[in-house]
N, C-alpha and C positions, 0 to 999 in steps of 0.2 A: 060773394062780395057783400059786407055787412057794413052797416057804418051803426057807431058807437055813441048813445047821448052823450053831451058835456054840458057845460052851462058856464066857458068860458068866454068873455068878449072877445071881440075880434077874431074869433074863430068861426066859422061859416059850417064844416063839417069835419068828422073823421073818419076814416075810412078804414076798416080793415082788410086789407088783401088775401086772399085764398093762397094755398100752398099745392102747387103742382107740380107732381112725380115726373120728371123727363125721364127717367132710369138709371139703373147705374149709378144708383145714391144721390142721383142732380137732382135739386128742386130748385124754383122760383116761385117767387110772391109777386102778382103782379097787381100794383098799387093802380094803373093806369092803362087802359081806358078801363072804367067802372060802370053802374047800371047810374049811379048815383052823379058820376062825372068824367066828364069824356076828355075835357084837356085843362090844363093848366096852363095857360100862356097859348104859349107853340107846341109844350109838350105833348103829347098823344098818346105816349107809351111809357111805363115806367116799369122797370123789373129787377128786382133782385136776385143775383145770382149765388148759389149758396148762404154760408158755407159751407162748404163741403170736401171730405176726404176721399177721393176713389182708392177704389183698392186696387195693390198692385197690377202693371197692365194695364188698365183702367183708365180711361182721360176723357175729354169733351170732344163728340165729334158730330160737329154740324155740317150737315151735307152742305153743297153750293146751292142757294134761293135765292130769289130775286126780290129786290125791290126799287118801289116810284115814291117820288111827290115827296119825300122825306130825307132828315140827316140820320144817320147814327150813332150815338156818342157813348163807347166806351170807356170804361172808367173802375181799377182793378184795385181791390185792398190787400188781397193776397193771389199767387197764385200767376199762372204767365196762359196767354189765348194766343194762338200763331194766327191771324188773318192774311188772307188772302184773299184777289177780288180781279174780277175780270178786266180793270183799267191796268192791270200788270202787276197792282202791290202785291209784296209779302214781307208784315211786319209782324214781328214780336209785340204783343204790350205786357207790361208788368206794373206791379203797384204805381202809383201814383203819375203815369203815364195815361192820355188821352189820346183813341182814334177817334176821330169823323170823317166818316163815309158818307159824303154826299150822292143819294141816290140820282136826284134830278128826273131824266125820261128814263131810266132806268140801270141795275146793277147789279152785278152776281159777283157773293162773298161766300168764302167759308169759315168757320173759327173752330180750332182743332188743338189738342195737347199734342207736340210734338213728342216725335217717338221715344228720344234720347232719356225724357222725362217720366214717361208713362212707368217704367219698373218700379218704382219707388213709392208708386201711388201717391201721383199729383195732387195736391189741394188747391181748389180755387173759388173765389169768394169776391163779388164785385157788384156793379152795377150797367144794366143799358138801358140808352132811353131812347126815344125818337123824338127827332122835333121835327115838325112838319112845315115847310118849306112855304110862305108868302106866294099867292098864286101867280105872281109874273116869274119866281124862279119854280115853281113845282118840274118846268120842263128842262134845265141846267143841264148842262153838259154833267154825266157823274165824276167823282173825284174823292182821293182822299190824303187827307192830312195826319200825320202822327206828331205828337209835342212829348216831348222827355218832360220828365218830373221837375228836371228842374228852370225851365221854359215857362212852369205856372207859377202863373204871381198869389202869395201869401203874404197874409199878416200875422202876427201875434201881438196881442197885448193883453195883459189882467186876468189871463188865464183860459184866451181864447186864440185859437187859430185857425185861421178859414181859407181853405182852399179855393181862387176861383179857376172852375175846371172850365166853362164858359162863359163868356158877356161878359155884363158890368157891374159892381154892385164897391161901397165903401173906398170911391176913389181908386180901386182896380179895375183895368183891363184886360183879359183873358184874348193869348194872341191865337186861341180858335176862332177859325173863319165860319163865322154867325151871319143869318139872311137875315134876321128881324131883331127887336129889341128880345133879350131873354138875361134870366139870369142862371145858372148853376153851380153851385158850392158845396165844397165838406165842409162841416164845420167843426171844430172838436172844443171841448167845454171841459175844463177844469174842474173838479167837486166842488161845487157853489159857485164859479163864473159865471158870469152875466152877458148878454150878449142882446145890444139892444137894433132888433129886424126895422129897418125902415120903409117906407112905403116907396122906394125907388121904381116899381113898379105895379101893374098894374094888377095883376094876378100872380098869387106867390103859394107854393105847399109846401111844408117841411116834411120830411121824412125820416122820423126814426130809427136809428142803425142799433144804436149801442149805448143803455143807460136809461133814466129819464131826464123829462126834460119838465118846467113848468112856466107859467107866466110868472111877471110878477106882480104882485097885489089878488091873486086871484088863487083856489080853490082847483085843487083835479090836478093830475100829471098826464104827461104822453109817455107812453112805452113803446119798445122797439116793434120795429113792423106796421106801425101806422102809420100813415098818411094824413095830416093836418093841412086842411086846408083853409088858408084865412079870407078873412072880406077886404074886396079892394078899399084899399085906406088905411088900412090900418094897422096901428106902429105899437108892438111890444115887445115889450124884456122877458128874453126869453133866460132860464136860471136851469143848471145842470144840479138836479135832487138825490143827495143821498149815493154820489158819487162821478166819475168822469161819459159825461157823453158825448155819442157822436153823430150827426143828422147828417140830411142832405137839404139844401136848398133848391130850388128850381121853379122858373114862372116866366114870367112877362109881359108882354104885351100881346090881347087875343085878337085872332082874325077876323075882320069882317064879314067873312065867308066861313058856313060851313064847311068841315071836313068830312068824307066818306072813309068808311075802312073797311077791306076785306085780308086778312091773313098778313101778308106782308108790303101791303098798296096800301098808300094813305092818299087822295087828290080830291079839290075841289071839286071835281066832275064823274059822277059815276058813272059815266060810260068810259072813263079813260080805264078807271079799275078793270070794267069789262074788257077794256081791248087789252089790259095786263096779262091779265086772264088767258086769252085766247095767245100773246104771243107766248107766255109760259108753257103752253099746252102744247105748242109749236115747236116750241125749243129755239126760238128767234131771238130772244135774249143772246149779248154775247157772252162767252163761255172764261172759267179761269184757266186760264194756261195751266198743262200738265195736271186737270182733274176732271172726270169726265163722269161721276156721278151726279146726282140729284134729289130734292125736295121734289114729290109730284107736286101737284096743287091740289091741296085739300077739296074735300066737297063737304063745303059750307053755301048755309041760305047766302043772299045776294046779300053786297053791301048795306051797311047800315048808316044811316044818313044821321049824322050829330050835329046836334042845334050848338 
């Protein structure tokens, strides 16, 4: 994890994320948490998934693992992930369809290519993030929510279109059930559209999909794969260079409290992580219906304490 000089205003940092091999032609870029910055808002986690083509046979299989103190919020550009989770779901998601999985005290999921799929050599290409849970809901009952594509509220205008996948942001409200103030958006930019970012909130990072991206009045571009992270307050025109691009938005309003992270536990209190820990190890987590493998638990040093 490298971050990049620039010498534009309003920009605080950027960040470049590393590219890691899962197998089976999968990689992700994981823009969040960094050495450099641990959250954005609420967010804690940020990843890109592909894209990528498996080959025939071939599809996504995440065993069932557990997690606390966090949301999950899936978000696909191509490609379909079957979840399912120990509160009884099983849902499909596909393009432009949003899960959240509220961990709460705890929750066991798996995301997998269904089989019907796999001969054909599935393609899938998307994003997931984590948002960590305000410490009087870290302990929530867990739960989750699916919204169909056309459930999320869009604008268009002047060669802009913005998806909001969660929160608030240009007089939208996104009907994902959100603990704290946040924002989350596509955004898609027209060759030369203009798209002017407001200070609606308090911490905000853009994320480069597809294209560049520039200020306006100002020197330097963003390219895909980076993570632009701006200073709270501050309002710019953001302009699609030299052809159509696509980002992500995401931020909010940040904790008062530090957050801990170990593997897939995010909580205010690191002894909760540890007793995550020990019930994973147990196998006292409840389980998904009709699947009875596992994620061990990794052996990583002790949580890490983020200011």
């Amino acid at each position: 994890m490298t971050l990049r000089a620039h010498d534009v205003d309003g920009v605080e940092m950027v960040i470049l994320p590393p590219t890691r091999d899962l197998g089976d032609g999968f990689s992700v870029r994981r823009a969040l948490p960094s050495a450099h910055r641990r959250m954005v808002g609420p967010f804690i986690f940020f990843d890109q998934m592909g894209p990528t083509a498996f080959r025939g046979g071939d599809g996504l299989d995440v065993r069932p693992h557990p997690h606390i103190g966090l949301a999950t919020v899936t978000y696909l550009l191509d490609g379909e992930i079957m979840h399912r989770d120990s509160v009884g779901s099983v849902q499909a998601i596909r393009p432009g369809e949003v899960n959240w999985m509220t961990a709460g005290s705890g929750i066991v999921h798996s995301e997998r290519t269904r089989p019907e799929l796999r001969a054909a050599g599935p393609s899938l290409y998307g994003l997931q993030t984590w948002v960590a849970l305000p410490k009087a809901q870290e302990e929530a009952a867990p739960a989750f929510s699916h919204h169909k594509a056309h459930d999320i509220p869009s604008i268009e205008a002047d060669g802009v279109t913005l998806t909001l996948i969660a929160g608030t942001t240009d007089g939208l409200r996104s009907p994902v059930p959100t603990f704290s103030d946040m924002v989350y958006a596509d955004i898609l930019l027209a060759p030369g559209a203009r798209y002017q970012l407001k200070a609606e909130h308090i911490e905000r990072a853009l994320y480069v999909l597809e294209g560049q991206i520039s200020v306006e009045g100002q020197t330097g571009r963003f390219v895909p794969h980076e993570l632009v992270v701006l200073k709270p307050g501050a309002e710019v025109v953001l302009r699609a260079d030299g052809g159509p691009a696509r980002l992500m938005l995401a931020g909010g309003e940040p904790f008062p409290e530090a957050r801990s992270i170990f593997w897939n536990f995010v909580s205010s209190d690191p002894e909760r992580i540890e007793q995550a820990k020990a019930d994973w190890r147990a196998r006292r987590f409840a389980d998904i219906p009709d699947e009875s493998d596992f994620i061990p638990l990794p052996d990583e040093p002790k949580p890490v304490h983020y200011p």
